[in-house]
DONU-688810 format. One line per 3 residues: number of its first residue (from 1); their letters; for each residue x, y, z of N, C-alpha, C. Coordinates in steps of 0.1 Angstrom, whole numbers, plus 5000, padded with zeros to 4 digits. Example, Ala and Ser with C-alpha at 12.3 -4.5 7.8 and 13.67 -1.06 7.14 Angstrom:
2
1	as	5132/4943/5078/5123/4955/5078/5132/4967/5078  5128/4978/5071/5137/4989/5071/5129/5000/5079
***
This chain:
230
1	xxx	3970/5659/7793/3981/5667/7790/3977/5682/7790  3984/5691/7796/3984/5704/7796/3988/5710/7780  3978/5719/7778/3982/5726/7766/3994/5737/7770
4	xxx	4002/5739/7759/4006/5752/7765/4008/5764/7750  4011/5774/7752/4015/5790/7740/4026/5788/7740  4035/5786/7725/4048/5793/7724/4049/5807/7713
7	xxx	4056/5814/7721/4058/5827/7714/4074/5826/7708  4071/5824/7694/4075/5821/7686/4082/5834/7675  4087/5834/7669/4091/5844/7654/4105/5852/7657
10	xxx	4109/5845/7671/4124/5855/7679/4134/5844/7679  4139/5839/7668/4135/5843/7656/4129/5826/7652  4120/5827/7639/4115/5815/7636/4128/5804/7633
13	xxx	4135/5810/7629/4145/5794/7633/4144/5785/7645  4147/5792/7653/4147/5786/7664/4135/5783/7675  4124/5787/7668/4108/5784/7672/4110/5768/7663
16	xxx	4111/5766/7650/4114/5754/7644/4119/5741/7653  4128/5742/7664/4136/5735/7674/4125/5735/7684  4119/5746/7686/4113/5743/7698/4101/5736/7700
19	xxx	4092/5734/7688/4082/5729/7679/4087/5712/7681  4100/5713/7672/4102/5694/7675/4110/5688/7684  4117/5698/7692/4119/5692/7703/4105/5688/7716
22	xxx	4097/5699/7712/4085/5696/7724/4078/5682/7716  4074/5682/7711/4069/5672/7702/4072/5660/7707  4085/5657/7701/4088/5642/7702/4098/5638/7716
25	xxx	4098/5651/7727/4097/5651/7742/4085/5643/7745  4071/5653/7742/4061/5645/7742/4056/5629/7741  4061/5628/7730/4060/5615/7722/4070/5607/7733
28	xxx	4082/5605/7736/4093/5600/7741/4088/5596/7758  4078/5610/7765/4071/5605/7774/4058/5592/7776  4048/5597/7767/4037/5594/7766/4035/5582/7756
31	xxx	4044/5583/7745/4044/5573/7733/4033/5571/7724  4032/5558/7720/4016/5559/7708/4020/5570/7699  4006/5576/7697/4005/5586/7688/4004/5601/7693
34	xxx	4009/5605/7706/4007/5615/7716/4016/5622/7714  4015/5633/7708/4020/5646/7708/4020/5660/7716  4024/5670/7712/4023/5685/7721/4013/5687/7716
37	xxx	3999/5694/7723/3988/5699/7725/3992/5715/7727  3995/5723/7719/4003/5739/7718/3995/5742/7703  3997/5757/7708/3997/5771/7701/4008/5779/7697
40	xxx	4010/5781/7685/4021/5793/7683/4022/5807/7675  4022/5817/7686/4019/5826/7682/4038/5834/7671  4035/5833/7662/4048/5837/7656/4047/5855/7653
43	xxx	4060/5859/7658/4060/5875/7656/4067/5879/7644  4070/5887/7639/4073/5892/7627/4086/5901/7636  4099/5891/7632/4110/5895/7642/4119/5910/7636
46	xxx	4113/5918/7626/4115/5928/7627/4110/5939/7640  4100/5936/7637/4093/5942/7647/4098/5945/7666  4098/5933/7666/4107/5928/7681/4113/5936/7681
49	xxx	4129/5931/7673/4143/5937/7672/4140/5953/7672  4133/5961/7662/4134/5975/7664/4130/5980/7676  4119/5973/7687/4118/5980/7697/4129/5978/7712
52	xxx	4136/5963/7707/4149/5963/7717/4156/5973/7718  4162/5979/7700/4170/5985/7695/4169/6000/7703  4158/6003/7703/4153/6016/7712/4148/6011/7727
55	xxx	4152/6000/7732/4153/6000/7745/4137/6001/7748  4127/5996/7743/4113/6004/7746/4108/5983/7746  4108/5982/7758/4108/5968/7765/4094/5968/7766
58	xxx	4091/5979/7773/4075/5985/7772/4066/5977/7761  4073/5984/7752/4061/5978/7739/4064/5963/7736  4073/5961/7735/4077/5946/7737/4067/5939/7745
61	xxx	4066/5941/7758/4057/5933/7770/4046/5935/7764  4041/5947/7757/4024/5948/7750/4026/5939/7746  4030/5938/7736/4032/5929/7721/4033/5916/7732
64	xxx	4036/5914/7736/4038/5895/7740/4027/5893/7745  4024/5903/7758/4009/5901/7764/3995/5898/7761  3996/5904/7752/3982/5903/7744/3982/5890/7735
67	xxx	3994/5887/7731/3995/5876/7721/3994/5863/7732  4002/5865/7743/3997/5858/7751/3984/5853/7759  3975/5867/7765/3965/5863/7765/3956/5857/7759
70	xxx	3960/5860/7745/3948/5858/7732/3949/5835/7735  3961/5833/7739/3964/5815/7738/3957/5813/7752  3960/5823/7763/3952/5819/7775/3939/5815/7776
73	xxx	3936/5825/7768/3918/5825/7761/3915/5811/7755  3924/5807/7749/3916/5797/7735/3924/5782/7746  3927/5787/7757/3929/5771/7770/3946/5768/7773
76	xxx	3954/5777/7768/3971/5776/7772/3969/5779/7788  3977/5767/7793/3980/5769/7808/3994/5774/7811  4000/5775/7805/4018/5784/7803/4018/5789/7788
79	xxx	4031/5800/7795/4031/5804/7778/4049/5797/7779  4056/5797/7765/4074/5796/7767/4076/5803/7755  4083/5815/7760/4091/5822/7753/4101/5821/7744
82	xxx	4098/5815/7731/4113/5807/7722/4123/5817/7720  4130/5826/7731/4143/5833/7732/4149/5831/7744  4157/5832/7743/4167/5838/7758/4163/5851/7761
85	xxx	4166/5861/7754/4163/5874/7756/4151/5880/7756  4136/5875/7751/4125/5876/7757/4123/5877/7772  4131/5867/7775/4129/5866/7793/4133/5881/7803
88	xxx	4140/5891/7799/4137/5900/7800/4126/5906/7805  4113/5905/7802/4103/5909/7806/4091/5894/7811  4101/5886/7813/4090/5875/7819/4085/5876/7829
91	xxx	4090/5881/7844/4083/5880/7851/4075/5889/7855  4073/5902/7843/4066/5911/7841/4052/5908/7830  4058/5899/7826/4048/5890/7818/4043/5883/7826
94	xxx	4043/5873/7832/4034/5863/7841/4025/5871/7851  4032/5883/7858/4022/5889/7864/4012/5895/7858  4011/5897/7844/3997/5901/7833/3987/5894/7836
97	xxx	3996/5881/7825/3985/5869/7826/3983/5862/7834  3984/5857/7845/3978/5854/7858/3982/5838/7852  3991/5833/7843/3996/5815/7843/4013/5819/7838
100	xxx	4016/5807/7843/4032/5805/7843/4035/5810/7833  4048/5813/7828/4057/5811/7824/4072/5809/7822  4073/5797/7816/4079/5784/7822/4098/5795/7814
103	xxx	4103/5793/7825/4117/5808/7825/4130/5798/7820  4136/5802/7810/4148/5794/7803/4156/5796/7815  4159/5808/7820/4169/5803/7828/4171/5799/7842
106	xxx	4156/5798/7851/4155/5787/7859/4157/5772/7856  4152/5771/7843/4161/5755/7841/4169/5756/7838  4176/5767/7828/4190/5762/7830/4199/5758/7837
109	xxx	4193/5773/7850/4203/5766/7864/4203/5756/7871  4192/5751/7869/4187/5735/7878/4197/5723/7867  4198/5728/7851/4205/5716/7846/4223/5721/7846
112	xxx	4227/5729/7851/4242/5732/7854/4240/5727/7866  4232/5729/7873/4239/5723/7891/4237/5709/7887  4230/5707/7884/4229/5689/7878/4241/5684/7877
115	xxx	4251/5696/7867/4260/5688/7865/4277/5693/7873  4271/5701/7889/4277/5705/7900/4291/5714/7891  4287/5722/7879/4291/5729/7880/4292/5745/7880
118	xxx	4299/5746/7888/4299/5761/7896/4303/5778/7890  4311/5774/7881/4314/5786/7871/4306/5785/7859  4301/5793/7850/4299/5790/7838/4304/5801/7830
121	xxx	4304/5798/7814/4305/5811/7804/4290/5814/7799  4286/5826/7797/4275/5829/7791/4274/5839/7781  4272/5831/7769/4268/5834/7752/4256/5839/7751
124	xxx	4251/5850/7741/4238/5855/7739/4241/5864/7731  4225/5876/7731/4228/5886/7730/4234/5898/7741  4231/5908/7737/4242/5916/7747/4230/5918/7757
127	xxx	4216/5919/7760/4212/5921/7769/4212/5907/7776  4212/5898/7768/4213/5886/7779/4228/5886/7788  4236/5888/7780/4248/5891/7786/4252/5898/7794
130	xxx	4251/5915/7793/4251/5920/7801/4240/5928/7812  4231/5920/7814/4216/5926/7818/4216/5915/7830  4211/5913/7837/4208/5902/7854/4194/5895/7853
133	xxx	4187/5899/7840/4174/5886/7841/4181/5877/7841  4192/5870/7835/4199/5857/7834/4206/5853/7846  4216/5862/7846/4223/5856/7856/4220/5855/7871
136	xxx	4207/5866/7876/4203/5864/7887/4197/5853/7889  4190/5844/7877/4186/5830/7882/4201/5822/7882  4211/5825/7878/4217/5815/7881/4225/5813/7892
139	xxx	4229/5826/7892/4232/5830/7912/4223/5828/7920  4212/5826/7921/4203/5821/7934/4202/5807/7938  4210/5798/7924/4217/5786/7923/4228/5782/7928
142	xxx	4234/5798/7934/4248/5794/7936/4264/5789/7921  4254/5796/7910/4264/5797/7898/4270/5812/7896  4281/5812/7895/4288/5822/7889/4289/5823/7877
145	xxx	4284/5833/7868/4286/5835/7855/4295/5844/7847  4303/5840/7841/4311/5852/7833/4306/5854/7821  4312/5866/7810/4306/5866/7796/4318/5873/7789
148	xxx	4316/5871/7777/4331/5874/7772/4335/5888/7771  4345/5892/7771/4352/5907/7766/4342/5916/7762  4339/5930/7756/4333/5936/7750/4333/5934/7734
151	xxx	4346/5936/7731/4351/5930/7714/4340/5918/7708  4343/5909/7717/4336/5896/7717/4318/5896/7719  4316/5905/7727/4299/5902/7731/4297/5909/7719
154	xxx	4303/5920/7711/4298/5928/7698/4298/5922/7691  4307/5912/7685/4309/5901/7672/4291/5892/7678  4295/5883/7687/4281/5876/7691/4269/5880/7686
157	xxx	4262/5888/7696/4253/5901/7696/4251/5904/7677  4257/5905/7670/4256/5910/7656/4255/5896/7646  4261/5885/7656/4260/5876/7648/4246/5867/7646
160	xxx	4241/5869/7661/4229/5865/7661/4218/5872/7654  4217/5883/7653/4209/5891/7645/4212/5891/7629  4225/5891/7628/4222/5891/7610/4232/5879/7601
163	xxx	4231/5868/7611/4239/5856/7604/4224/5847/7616  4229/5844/7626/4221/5829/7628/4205/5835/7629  4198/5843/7630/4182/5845/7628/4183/5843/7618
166	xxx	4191/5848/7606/4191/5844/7592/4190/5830/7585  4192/5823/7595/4199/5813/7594/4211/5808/7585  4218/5818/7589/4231/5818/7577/4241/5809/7590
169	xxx	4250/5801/7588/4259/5792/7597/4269/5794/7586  4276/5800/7591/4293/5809/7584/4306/5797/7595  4312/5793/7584/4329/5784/7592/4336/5795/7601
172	xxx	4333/5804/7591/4345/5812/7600/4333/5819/7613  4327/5820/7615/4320/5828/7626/4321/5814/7637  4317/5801/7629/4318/5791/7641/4333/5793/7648
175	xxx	4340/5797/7640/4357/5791/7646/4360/5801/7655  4354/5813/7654/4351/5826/7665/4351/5825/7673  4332/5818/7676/4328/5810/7688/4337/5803/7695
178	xxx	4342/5794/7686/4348/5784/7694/4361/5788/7704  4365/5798/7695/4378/5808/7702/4374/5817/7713  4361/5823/7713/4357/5830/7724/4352/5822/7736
181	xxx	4350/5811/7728/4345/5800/7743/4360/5794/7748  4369/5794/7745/4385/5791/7749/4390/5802/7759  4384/5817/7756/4387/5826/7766/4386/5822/7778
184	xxx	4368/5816/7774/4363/5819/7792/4367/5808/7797  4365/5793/7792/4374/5783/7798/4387/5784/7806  4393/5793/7799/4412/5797/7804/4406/5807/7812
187	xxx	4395/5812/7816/4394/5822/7831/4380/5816/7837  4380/5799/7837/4374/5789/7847/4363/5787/7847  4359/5790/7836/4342/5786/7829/4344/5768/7832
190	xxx	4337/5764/7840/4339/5751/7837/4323/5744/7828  4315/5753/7823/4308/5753/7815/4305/5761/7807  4298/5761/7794/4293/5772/7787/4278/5771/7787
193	xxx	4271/5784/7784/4256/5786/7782/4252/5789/7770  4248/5785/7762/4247/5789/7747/4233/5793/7750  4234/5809/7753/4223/5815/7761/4217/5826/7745
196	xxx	4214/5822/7736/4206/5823/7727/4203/5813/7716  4190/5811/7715/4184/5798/7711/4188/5796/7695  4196/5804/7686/4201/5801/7680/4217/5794/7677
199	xxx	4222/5798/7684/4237/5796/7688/4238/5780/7689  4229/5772/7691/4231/5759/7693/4231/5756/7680  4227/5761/7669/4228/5759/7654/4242/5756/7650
202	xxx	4250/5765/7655/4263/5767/7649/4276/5761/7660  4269/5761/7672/4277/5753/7682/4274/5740/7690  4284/5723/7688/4274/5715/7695/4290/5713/7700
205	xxx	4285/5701/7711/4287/5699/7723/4303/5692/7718  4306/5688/7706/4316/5678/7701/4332/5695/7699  4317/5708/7699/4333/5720/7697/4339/5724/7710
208	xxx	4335/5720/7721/4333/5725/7731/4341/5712/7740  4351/5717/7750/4362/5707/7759/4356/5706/7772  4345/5715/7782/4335/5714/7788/4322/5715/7786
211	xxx	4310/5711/7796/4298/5712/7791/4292/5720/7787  4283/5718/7777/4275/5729/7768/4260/5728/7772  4257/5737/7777/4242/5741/7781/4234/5746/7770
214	xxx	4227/5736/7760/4218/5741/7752/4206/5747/7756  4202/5759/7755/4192/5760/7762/4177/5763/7757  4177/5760/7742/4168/5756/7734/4166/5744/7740
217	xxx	4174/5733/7738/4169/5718/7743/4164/5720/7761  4171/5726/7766/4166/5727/7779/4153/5732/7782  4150/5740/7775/4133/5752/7775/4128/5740/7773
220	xxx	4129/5736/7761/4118/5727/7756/4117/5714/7770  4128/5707/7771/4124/5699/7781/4114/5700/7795  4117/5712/7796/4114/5721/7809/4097/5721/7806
223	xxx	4092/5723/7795/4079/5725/7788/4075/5716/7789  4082/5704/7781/4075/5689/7782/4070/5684/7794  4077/5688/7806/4077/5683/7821/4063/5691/7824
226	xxx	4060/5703/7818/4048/5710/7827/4035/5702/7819  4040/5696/7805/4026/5692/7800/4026/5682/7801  4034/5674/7807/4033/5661/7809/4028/5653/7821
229	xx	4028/5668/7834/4028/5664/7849/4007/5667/7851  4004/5674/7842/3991/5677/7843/3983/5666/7843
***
């Protein structure tokens, strides 16, 4: 089994998902008593957030790099990023450390064409949203992505930072969601992306009238497959 680094604390909620989904992916492959063979380096998600806040991506890539190398060191053959919006600086990250890292939204788009569909909606933060680390993997797939209104990406965007990293799940913020994913539907989303790894907290597949691309569960699968193929 291949070891691998998750970089974790963006935000530890959702490092928690990533932890047991890889796990008992593991297990589900391998069976017995065989588990993920990983490291997790957890950040202190203030820290993160104030240097997005200031756009200083820079220090960010420090911060990940070094925390990364330090897992390369101790035998991590990938690192995965437990955010959407980390990916940002991924493939400025992989060319540091000289080993993969395994990109949320190359699988994602490999599991929307799976399910040959051609438009999607795409949920996140606002740089996932409005920024092309995302969506350019999913156009080279031949996916079209849309993202909601501005009104709408600001509610999101704020919700993830100071309700779901919190892990606060509010009724009324879900019924939001659910209304903003009705937008993009009615302008041909024939899928959604629940393109921050918290969002799948508060949104599952039973609120949603087309398919829901979790992409927490996707990373993690995507990870299982590299530790599993070694």
């Amino acid at each position: 089994m291949r070891k691998i680094g998750l970089i974790g604390g963006i935000s530890w909620v959702s490092t928690v998902d990533y932890y047991r989904f890889i796990n008992t992916g593991v297990n589900e492959k391998l069976g017995g008593l065989n588990f993920a063979e990983c490291m997790i380096h957890s950040f202190n998600y203030a820290e993160i957030k104030k240097n997005n806040d200031a756009n200083d991506w820079d220090k960010t890539l420090a911060m990940i790099s070094e925390a990364s190398l330090h897992m390369k060191n101790a035998g991590a053959e990938a690192i995965v990023l437990c955010a959407n919006t980390m990916h940002l600086i991924a493939d400025r990250l992989q060319e540091r450390i000289g080993i993969p890292v395994i990109h949320i939204a190359v699988a994602t788009a490999d599991a929307v064409r799976e399910k040959q569909v051609k438009k999607v909606g795409l949920l996140g933060t606002k740089f996932t949203m409005e920024r092309d680390f995302f969506t350019s993997k999913l156009e080279e797939k031949d996916i079209e992505a849309i993202i909601p209104e501005e009104e709408d990406r600001a509610f999101i965007h704020y919700t993830i930072f100071e309700e779901l990293g919190r892990g606060a799940l509010l009724e009324e913020s879900r019924q939001r969601y659910i209304s903003i994913i009705g937008k993009l539907i009615e302008r041909g989303a024939g899928g959604i992306i629940l393109g921050c790894t918290e969002i799948p907290l508060l949104i599952k597949q039973e609120d949603v009238s087309v398919p829901v691309f979790d992409t927490t569960m996707i990373h993690s699968k995507a990870a299982v497959e590299f530790m599993v193929s070694g």
